[in-house]
Every structure is written in structure tokens, then in C-alpha cells.
PLY file of the C-alpha trace (Angstrom):
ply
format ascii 1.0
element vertex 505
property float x
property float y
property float z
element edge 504
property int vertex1
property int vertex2
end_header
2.13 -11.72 -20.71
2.45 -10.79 -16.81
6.35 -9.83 -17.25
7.39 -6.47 -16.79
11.00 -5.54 -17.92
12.93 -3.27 -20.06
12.47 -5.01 -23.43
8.69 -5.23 -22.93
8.18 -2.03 -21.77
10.02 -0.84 -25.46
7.85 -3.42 -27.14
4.74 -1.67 -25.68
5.61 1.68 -26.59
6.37 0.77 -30.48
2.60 -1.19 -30.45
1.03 2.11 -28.95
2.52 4.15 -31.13
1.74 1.90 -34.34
-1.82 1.69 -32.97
-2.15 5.14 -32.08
-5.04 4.43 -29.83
-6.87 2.45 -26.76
-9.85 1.91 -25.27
-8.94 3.34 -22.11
-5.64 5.21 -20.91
-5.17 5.41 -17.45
-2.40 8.44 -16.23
-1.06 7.20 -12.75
0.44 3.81 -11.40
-0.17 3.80 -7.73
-2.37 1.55 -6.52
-5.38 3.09 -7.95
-4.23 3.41 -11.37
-2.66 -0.14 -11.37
-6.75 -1.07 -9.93
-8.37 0.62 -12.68
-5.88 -0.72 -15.56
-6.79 -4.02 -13.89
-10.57 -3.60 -13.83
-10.37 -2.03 -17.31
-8.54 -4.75 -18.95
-10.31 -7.37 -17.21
-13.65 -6.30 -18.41
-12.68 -6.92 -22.31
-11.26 -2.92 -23.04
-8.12 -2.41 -24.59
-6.19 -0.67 -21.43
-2.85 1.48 -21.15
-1.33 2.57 -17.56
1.29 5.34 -17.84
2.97 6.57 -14.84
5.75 9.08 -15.27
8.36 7.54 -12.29
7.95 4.33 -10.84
4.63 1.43 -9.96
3.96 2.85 -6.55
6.54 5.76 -6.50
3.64 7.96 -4.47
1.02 7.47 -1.80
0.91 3.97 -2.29
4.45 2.77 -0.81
3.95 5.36 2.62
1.08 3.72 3.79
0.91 1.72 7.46
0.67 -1.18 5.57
-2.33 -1.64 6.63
-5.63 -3.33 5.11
-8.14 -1.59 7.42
-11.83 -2.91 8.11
-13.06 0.92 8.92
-13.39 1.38 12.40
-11.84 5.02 12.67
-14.80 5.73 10.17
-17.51 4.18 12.25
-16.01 6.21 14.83
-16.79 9.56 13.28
-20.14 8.42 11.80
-18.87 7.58 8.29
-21.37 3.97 8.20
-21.17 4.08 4.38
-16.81 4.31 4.26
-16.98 1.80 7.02
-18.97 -0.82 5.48
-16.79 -0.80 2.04
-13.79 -0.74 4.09
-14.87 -4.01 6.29
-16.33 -5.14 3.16
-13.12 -5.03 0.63
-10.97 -6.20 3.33
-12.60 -9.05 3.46
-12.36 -9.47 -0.57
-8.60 -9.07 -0.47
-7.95 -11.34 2.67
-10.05 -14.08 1.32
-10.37 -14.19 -2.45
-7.98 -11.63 -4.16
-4.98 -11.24 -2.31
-4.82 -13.77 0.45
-0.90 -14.56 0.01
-0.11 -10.44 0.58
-2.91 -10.13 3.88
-2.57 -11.47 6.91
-4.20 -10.85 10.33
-2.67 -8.49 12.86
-3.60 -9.11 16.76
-3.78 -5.24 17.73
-3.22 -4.16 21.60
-4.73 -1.45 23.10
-2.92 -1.78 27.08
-4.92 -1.07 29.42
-2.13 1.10 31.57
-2.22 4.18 33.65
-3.03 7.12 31.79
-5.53 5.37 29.71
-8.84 6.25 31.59
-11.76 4.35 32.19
-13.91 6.12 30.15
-11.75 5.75 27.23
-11.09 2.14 27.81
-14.94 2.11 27.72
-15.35 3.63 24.83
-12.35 1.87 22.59
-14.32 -1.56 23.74
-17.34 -0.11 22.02
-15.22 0.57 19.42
-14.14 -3.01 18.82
-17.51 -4.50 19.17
-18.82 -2.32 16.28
-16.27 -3.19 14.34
-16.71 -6.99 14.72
-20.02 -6.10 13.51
-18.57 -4.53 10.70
-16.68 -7.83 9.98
-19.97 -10.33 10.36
-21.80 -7.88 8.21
-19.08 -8.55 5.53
-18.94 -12.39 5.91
-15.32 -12.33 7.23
-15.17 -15.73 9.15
-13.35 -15.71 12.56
-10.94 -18.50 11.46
-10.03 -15.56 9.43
-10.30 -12.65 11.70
-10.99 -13.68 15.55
-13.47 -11.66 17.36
-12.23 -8.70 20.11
-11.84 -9.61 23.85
-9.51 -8.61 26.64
-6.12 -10.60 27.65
-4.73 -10.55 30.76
-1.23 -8.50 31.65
0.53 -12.21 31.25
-0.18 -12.17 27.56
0.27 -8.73 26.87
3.47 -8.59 28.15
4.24 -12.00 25.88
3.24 -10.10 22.86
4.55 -7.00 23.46
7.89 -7.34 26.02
8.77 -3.78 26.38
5.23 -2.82 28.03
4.68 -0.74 30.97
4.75 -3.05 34.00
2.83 -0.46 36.35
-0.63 -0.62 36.78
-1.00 -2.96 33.82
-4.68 -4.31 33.76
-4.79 -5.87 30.48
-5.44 -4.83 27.60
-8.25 -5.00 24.48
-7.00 -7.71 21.80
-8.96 -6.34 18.09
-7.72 -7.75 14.71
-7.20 -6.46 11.43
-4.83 -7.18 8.11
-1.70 -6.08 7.49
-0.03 -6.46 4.03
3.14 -8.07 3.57
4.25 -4.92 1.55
1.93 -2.10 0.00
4.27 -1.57 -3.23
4.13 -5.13 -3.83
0.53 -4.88 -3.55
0.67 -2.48 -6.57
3.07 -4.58 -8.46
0.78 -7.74 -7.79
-2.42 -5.60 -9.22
-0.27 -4.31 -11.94
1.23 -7.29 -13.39
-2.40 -8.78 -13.05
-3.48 -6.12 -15.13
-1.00 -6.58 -17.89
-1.96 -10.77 -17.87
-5.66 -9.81 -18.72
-4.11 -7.42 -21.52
-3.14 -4.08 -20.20
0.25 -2.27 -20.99
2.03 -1.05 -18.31
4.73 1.59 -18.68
6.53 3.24 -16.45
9.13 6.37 -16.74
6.03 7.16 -19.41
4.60 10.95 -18.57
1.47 12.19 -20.03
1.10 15.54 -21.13
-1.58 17.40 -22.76
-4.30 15.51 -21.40
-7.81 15.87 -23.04
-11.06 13.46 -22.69
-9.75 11.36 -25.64
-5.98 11.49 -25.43
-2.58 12.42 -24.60
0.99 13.09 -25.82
3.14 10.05 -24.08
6.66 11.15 -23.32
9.69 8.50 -22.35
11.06 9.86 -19.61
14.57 7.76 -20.77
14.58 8.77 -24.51
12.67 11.94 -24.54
10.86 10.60 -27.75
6.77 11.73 -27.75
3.95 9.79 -29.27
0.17 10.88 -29.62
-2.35 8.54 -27.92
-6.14 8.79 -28.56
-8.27 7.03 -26.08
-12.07 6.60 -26.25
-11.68 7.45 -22.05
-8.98 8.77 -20.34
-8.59 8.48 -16.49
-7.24 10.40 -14.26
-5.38 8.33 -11.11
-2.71 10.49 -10.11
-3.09 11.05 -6.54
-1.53 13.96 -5.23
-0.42 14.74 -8.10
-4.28 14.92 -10.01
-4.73 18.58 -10.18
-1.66 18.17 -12.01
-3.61 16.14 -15.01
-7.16 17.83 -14.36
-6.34 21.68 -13.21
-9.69 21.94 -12.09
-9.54 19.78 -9.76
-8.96 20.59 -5.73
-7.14 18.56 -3.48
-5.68 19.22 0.26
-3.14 16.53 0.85
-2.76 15.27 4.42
0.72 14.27 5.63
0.45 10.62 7.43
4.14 9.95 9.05
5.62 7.10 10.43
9.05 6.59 12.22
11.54 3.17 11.53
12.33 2.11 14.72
14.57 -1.50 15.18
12.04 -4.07 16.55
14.20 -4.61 19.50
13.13 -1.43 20.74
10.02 -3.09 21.83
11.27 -6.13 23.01
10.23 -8.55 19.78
6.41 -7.22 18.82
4.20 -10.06 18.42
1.03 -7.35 17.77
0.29 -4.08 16.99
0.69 -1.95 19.99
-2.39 1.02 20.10
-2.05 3.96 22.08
-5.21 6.45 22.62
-3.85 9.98 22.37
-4.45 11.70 25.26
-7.32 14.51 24.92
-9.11 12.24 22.02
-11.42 9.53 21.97
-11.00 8.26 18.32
-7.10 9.61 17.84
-4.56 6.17 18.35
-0.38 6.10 17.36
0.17 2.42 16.76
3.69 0.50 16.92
3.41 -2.11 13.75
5.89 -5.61 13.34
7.48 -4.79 9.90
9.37 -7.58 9.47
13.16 -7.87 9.13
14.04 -6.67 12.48
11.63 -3.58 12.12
8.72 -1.84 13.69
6.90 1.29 11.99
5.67 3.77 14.89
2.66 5.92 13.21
0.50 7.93 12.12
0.02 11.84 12.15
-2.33 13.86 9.94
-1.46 17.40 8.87
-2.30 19.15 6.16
0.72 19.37 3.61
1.06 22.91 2.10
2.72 24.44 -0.57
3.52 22.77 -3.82
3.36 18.75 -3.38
6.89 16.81 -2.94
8.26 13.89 -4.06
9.30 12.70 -1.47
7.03 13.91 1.40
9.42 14.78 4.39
8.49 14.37 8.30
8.55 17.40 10.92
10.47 16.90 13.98
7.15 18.09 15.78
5.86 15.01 14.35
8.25 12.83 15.70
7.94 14.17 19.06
4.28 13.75 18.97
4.44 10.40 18.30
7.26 9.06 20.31
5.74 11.21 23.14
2.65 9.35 22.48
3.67 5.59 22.12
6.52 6.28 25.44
3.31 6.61 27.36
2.83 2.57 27.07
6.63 1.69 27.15
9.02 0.54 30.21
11.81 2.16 28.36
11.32 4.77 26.74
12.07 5.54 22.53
14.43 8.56 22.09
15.60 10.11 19.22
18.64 8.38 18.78
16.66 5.23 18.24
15.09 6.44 15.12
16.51 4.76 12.15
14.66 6.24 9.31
11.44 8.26 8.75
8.53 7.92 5.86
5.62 10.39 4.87
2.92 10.38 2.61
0.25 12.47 1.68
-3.62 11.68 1.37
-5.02 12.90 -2.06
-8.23 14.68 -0.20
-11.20 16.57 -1.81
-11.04 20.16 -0.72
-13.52 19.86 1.75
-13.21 23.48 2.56
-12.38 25.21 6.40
-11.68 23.17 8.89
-8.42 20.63 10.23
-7.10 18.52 7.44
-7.90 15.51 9.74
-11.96 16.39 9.39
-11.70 15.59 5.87
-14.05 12.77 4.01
-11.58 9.63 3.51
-14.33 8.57 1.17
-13.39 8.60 -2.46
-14.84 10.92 -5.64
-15.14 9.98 -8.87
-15.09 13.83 -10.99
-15.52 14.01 -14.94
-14.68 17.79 -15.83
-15.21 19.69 -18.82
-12.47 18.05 -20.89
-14.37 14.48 -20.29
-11.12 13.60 -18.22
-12.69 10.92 -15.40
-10.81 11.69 -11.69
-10.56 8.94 -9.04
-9.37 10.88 -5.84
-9.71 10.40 -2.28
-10.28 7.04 -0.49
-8.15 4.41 0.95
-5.84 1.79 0.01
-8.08 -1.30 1.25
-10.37 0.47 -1.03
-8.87 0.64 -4.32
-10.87 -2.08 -6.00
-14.20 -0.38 -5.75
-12.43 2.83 -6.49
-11.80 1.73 -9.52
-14.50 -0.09 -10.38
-16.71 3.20 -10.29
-13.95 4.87 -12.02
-14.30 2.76 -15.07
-17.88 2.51 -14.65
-17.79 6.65 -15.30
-16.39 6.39 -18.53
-19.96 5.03 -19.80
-17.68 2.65 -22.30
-19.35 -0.43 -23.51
-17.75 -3.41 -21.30
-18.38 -6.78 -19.51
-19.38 -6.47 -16.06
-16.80 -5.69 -13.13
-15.36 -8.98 -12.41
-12.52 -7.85 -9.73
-14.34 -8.97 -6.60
-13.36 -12.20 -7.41
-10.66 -12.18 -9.34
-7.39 -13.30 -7.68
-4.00 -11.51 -8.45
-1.05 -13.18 -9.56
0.78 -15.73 -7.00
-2.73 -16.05 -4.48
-3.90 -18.91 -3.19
-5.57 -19.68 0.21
-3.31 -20.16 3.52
-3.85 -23.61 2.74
-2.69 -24.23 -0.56
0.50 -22.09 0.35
1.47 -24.10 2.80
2.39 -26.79 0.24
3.97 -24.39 -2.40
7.93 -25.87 -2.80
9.92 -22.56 -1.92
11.56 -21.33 1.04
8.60 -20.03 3.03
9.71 -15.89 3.29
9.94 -16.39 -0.30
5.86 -17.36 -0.10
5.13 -14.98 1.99
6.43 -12.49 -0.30
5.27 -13.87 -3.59
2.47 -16.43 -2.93
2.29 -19.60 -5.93
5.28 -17.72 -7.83
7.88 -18.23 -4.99
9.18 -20.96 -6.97
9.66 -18.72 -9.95
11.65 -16.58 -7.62
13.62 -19.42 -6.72
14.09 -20.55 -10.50
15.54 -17.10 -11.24
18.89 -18.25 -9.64
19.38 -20.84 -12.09
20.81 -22.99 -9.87
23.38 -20.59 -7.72
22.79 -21.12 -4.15
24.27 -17.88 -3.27
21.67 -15.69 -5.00
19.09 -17.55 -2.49
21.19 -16.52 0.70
19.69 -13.29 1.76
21.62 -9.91 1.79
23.66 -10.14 5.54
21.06 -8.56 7.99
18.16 -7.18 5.68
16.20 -10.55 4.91
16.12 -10.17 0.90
17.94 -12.75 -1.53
19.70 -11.36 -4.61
17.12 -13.37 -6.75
14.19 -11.58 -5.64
16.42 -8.43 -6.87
16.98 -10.42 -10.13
12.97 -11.52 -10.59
12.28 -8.27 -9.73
14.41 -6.72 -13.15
13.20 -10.18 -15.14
9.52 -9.67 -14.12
8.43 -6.84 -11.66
9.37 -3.94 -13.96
12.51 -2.46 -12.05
14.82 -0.51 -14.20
17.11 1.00 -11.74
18.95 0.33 -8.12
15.90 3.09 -6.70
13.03 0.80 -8.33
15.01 -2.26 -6.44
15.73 -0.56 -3.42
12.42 1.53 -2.65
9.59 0.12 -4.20
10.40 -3.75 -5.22
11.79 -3.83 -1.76
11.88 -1.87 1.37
15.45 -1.88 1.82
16.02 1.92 1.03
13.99 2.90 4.05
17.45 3.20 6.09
20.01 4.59 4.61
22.95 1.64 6.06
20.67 -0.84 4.83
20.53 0.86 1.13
24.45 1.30 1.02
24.57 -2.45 2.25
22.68 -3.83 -0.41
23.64 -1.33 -3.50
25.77 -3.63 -5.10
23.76 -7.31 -4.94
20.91 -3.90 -6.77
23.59 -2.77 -9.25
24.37 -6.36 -10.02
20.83 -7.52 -10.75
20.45 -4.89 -13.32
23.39 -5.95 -15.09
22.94 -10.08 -15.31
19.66 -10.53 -14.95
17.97 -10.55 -18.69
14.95 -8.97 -19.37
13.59 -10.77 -21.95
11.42 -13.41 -22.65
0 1
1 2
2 3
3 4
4 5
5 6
6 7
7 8
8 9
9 10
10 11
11 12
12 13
13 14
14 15
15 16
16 17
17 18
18 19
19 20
20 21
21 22
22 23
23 24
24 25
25 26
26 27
27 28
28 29
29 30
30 31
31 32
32 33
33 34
34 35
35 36
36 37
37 38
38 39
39 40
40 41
41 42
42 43
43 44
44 45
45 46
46 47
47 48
48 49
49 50
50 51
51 52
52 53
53 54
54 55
55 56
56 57
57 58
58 59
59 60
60 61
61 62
62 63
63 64
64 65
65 66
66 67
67 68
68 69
69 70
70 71
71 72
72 73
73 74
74 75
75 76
76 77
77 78
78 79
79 80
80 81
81 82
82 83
83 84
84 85
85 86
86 87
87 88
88 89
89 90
90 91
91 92
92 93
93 94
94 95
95 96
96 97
97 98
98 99
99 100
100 101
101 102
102 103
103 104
104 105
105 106
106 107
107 108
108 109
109 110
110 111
111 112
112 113
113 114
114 115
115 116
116 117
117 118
118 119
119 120
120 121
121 122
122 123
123 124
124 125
125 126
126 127
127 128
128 129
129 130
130 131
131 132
132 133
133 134
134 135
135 136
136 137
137 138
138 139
139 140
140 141
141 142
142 143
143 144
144 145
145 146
146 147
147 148
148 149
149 150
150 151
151 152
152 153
153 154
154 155
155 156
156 157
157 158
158 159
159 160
160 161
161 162
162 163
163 164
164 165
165 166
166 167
167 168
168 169
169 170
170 171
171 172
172 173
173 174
174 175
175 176
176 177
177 178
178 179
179 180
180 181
181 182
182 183
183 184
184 185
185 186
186 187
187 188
188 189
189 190
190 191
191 192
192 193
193 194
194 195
195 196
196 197
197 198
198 199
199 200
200 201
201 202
202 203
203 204
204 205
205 206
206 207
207 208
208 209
209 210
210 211
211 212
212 213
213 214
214 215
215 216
216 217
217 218
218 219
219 220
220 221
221 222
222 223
223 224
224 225
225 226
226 227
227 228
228 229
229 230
230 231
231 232
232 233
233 234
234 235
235 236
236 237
237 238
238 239
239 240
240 241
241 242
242 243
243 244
244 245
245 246
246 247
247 248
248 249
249 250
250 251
251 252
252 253
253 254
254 255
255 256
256 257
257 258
258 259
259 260
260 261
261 262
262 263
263 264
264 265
265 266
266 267
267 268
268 269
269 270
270 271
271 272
272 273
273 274
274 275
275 276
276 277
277 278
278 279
279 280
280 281
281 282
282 283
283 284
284 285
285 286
286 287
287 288
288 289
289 290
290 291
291 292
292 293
293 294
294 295
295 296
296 297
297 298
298 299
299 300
300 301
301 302
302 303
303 304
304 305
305 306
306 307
307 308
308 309
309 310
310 311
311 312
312 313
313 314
314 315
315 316
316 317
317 318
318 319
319 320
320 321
321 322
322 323
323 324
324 325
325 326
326 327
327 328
328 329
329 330
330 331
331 332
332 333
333 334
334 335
335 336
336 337
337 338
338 339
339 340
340 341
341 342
342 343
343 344
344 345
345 346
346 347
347 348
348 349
349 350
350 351
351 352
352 353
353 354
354 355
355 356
356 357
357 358
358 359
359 360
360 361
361 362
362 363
363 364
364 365
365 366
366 367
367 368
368 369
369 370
370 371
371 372
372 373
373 374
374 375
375 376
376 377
377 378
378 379
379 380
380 381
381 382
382 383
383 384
384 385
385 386
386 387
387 388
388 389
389 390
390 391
391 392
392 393
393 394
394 395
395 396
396 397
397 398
398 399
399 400
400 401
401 402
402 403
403 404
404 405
405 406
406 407
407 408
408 409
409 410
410 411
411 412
412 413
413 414
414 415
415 416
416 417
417 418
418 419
419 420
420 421
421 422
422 423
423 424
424 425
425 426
426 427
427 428
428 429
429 430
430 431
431 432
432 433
433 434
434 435
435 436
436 437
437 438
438 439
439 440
440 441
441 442
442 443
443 444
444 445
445 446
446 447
447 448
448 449
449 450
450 451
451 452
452 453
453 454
454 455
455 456
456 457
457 458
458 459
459 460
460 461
461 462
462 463
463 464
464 465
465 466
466 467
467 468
468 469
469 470
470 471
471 472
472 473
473 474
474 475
475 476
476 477
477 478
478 479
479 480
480 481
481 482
482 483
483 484
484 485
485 486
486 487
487 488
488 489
489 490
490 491
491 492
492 493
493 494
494 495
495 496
496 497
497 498
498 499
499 500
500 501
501 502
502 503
503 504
């Protein structure tokens, strides 16, 4: 059963607390926890995910979206990160998740300010990385090889450019998801087809080695759990679940800009910060008349948010950064909406935030609680692979690298799927599903005026995707909520949804 909704979710808590106990519990459901509940069930072990809030209510919906092949970290030395990263991006462009990758041309324009030397360099840059994506069998029919295009086709792909002393600039490519939430909903739902119960608004408390007390966040009702391995995937929030544990979350923000802004982006747009040779602020297509301008790191202190908040510093610094490549420039007036999250880092010690190992640790303390922290998005697979692999449990061998999620198929055999094609490009082989959820009514596959989502994806979403309320729909099945017009625009097709669509079988 791949269907998440309201009546399974109560089904699943009545079986847990008849059965009293699991193979493996797993206490987080971003897109770490949803990977491990995935590689746990898939490998034969009876598998429960709790997650207190939402599937991807943390990290995992802030990202850049992107599926990154690890240059930065060949950059700073970091072979071994680098590798995995090139190596797992090719797993989820070709086998697991081809429907939910694509490939993004990135520019780097070759304009005044950006100095030879540092054009040099970022060429270097490139042609390591290609290596990185030979040594990890990624054809070119799937990810071209670097060059340099000529100001003619820069200016094509991105039309707000600096004209002045434009020489060009270096073409690179790497994946971008359709949607990092729906990434996590894609490996959750997976999860729970191979066996795996998924709850959400489910907090664990009291966590040992070989249990926990399971509250419902809607009823308040508690039920014991023993687990023969309990796993810790909380992100931020793991020291939370394992107090021994140290973390020093990094703040990564991004600003929502309207595409227009740049003239129609037909690329990623990479600026080198001045001062830095491995440093970039990138200007992302998001889709839907959007572009995401990113990324910062600094270190987020005090007691961790839930909702991660951006500095205006941070906004200056990166619309003083990506201005340096535009005609016109971005003010602050332009700035729809702004999104944060924070990088669950090892305590690594002194030193910037920044200069922190993006590698990921697997941690079993004194309790025999197992701790997955650190590491990347494009990375979660292998994450949780080792994760599971900690608990020493008696299982069938990882099968994940080639094991495709729910609605993937090759760019191929989605060309011929029967559905309107955003609907593929959101949902892969089960567009039609999506379609079928409007029984019919035409005017559930119109989208929402301006915003580019149909009221049945809002109705599979409650049906199948787990949603239980207009903040599920809006922020994490979606990306409406990012700007606030946008959420008050489509509020009522949300409210709606949660009151025809059936949850049932």
C-alpha cells in the first residue's frame, strides 16, 4: 500500500500499537529518514518512520533544489564527498529518480569584474568535475560535458546579462530536482509500498536503543514501541533525540525573486564572489514564473527554529553579489519571498561554520540509538544505507541503488505517459492517477490562476501524498506557500481538497 492519508495513517497507529514492536523505528521524516525507512523496509525488516510535523517539514524542503555532482568538494580537497556526490547523482538521474532530475545548463559569465585568474581557475573547476561525472558512468546524453559559449548564447539564456565587456561565459551542467519535498514524498511513499509505516504528526519521546513512547500529535493518545534498532534521522533537530550528540547548524538562504527579473532564465546563472576562488551565488529557474537567488552559509545560533528566518545582511550579500552580472539591477522591492535552512553539521570545533565537513556521520551512543547526521541531499541514499547497515540487524543486502521510486521511468518512456505533460513532470508514470483524481471535472485540471498547480494535484495529494492540512498542501506537497499572495490565492482550492477529497481506499 503506497497511499498515505488520514484513515491509513489511524490504521497504522492501531497495528503498532497491537504489535507493540518493529524491526526498526526510524525518528525523523526528512529526506534521510524517509531514505532509511526505504532502505530498511526494502531489505526484508519490519520498518516504522515517525516524524512529529510534516514529510519534509525541515532541511529537506530549503534546499537549492539541487542534485549536486560535488564540485565545491573537489574544490576544497574533499575527493572522497566528491566522488559519492558525482556518484549518487548519477543513481538518481538515471535509475532511481529520473522523472524528479533533470539537467541544469549552469553559466558562469565571463564579465568585468570576474578576473582572469578566476575565470582560469573555475575552468579547472569544470574539467574536474566532468571527471567526476566519467568516473561515475554518467553518459553525456545525460549530462553534456563543460565548454565556453559565446556572448550570443549567453545573452539567449540568460536576457538580463551585463552587456559590457561580455566575453562569454563557461557552460557546466548539473541536476536540478523538480521539487525537493516531493523528492521526500516520492522516497517515502516508496518506503511504505515495500512495507514501511509512515506517520506523520507522530513525536517520539523517550528514546532508548530499543524503543520509544509514540505520541499523536492530533489526539494526544501515547503508545509504547519496542524496536530491535532505533534510528536517529532528525536533522537539526538530532541532539534533540540523542543529547549527546553535537551539531552546529549552518544557515543556507535563498531569496524568491519573479523570473522576469532576469529576463526568462534558460540556465543557472553563477557568480564568483569577489575575494574567493571556490565561493559562487547562483540565480536558479524555479518554475512557475520563479527564480531562487542563493546561497549563504552562517552558522545558526541559539536554540534551532522552525522555521529558519533570513538576515537582511544576507540579502544584501547576495543581491550585491548576483547585481554584479545583471544589466538591471535586483533591489529590494523585487524580493517576493525569502527561505532558510539549516545544515545538520558535526561540531567540527573552532573555525567558520562554512569550513565544516559536508560529509555525513553515522554515531551509535551509549543508549544503542544509531545517528545519521551531516551530508547532503544528493546523498541521502548512501546515508542511509550505512545507517541501517549500523544497526548490525540481520537483513538482505542494500538494494536502493537500483531501486526506482514510485512514478520513474526513463525520459523516454515519459514521453508517452497519457497526462498533461507538467503533470509528468511532477509525478512521472502516476500523472495519470493525478488526472483520475478529478473524476471527470475538467475544472479541477485547470490550474490555480497564475501559480501553475491544478486543484487535483491538491486532491491526490490528501488521497495519496499524506497531507492533512492547508500547510501540508501549501508548503510541502506544493511550493505555493513560498509567497505569501500566492498562499492567500490558493487557500481555498487547499481548504476544499481537504474537505471532498476521501482518504480512503
Amino acid at each position: 500500500m503506497s497511499s498515505l492519508n488520514a484513515d491509513q495513517r489511524t490504521r497504522d497507529l492501531a497495528d503498532l500499537a497491537d504489535r507493540g514492536v518493529v524491526d526498526v523505528l526510524v525518528v525523523g521524516g526528512g529526506i534521510t529518514g524517509a531514505g532509511v525507512a526505504l532502505d530498511a523496509a526494502s531489505r526484508g525488516l519490519r520498518t516504522a518512520l515517525v516524524e512529529k510535523r510534516d514529510l519534509a517539514f525541515g532541511t529537506s524542503r530549503w534546499s537549492s533544489k539541487l542534485v549536486h555532482g560535488g564540485l565545491r568538494y573537489l574544490a576544497s580537497g574533499d575527493v572522497g564527498i566528491a566522488y559519492e556526490s558525482a556518484l549518487e547523482r548519477s543513481i538518481l538521474m538515471r535509475r532511481t529518480a529520473p522523472h524528479l532530475v533533470r539537467p541544469l545548463p549552469q553559466l558562469v559569465p565571463l564579465v568585468s569584474g570576474v578576473a582572469a585568474r578566476q575565470a582560469v581557475l573555475t575552468g579547472i573547476g569544470f574539467l574536474a568535475g566532468d571527471l567526476l561525472r566519467r568516473s561515475a558512468r554518467t553518459p553525456s546524453a545525460v549530462l553534456p560535458a563543460p565548454r565556453r559559449v559565446p556572448a550570443a548564447q549567453v545573452r539567449r539564456m540568460v536576457p538580463a546579462i551585463r552587456q559590457d565587456r561580455l566575453r562569454g561565459a563557461l557552460l557546466s551542467w548539473d541536476g536540478q530536482l523538480t521539487d525537493d519535498a516531493r523528492l521526500v514524498v516520492g522516497v517515502a511513499r516508496t518506503a511504505a509500498a515495500h512495507g514501511a509505516q509512515v506517520l506523520t504528526r507522530c513525536a517520539a519521546e523517550q528514546v532508548t536503543g530499543d524503543g520509544a513512547v509514540l505520541r499523536d500529535e492530533r489526539t494526544g493518545e501515547t503508545t509504547r514501541i519496542r524496536a530491535r534498532a532505533v534510528i536517529n534521522a532528525a536533522g537539526v533537530w538530532a541532539g534533540e533525540v540523542a543529547p549527546g550528540l553535537r551539531l552546529r547548524p549552518s544557515r543556507g538562504t535563498h531569496l524568491v525573486v519573479d523570473d522576469s527579473a532576469f529576463g526568462g532564465l534558460d540556465a543557472g546563472l553563477t557568480v564568483p564572489v569577489p575575494g574567493t576562488t571556490n565561493r559562487y551565488v547562483f540565480a536558479l529557474p524555479a518554475g512557475y514564473g520563479r527564480a531562487y537567488v542563493g546561497l549563504t552559509d552562517e552558522e545558526q545560533t541559539g536554540p534551532v527554529p522552525d522555521v529558519p528566518a533570513a538576515t537582511t545582511e544576507e540579502v544584501r550579500f547576495l543581491l550585491r553579489t548576483i547585481n554584479s552580472a545583471l544589466a538591471r539591477p535586483i533591489r529590494d522591492a523585487d524580493v517576493l519571498a525569502t527561505f532558510s535552512g539549516l545544515r545538520p553539521l558535526l561540531d567540527g570545533g573552532d573555525g567558520d561554520s562554512a569550513d565544516l565537513s559536508r560529509s555525513h556521520a553515522v554515531r551509535t551512543d551509549d543508549a544503542g540509538i544509531v545517528s545519521v547526521v551531516g551530508g547532503k541531499l544528493t546523498t541521502y541514499r548512501t546515508m542511509a544505507e550505512d545507517a541501517v547497515d549500523a544497526t548490525g540487524l540481520p537483513a538482505r543486502p542494500c538494494r536502493t541503488r537500483d531501486l526506482p521510486l514510485l512514478g520513474a521511468a526513463s525520459p523516454r518512456q515519459l514521453s508517452t505517459v497519457d497526462a498533461p505533460l507538467p503533470l509528468v513532470a511532477r509525478y512521472g508514470t502516476e500523472a495519470p492517477a493525478v488526472v483520475a483524481t478529478a473524476g471527470g471535472d475538467e475544472r479541477l485540471l485547470e490550474p490555480i490562476e497564475g501559480l501553475g498547480i491544478t486543484p487535483a494535484e491538491l486532491h491526490y495529494a490528501v488521497r495519496h501524498e499524506g497531507a492533512l492540512d492547508v500547510e501540508d498542501l501549501l508548503d510541502r506537497r506544493t511550493r505555493i506557500g513560498l509567497v505569501a499572495a500566492d498562499r492567500e490565492r490558493a487557500r481555498p482550492a487547499a481548504e476544499r481538497a481537504l474537505h471532498e477529497a476521501p482518504t480512503g481506499r
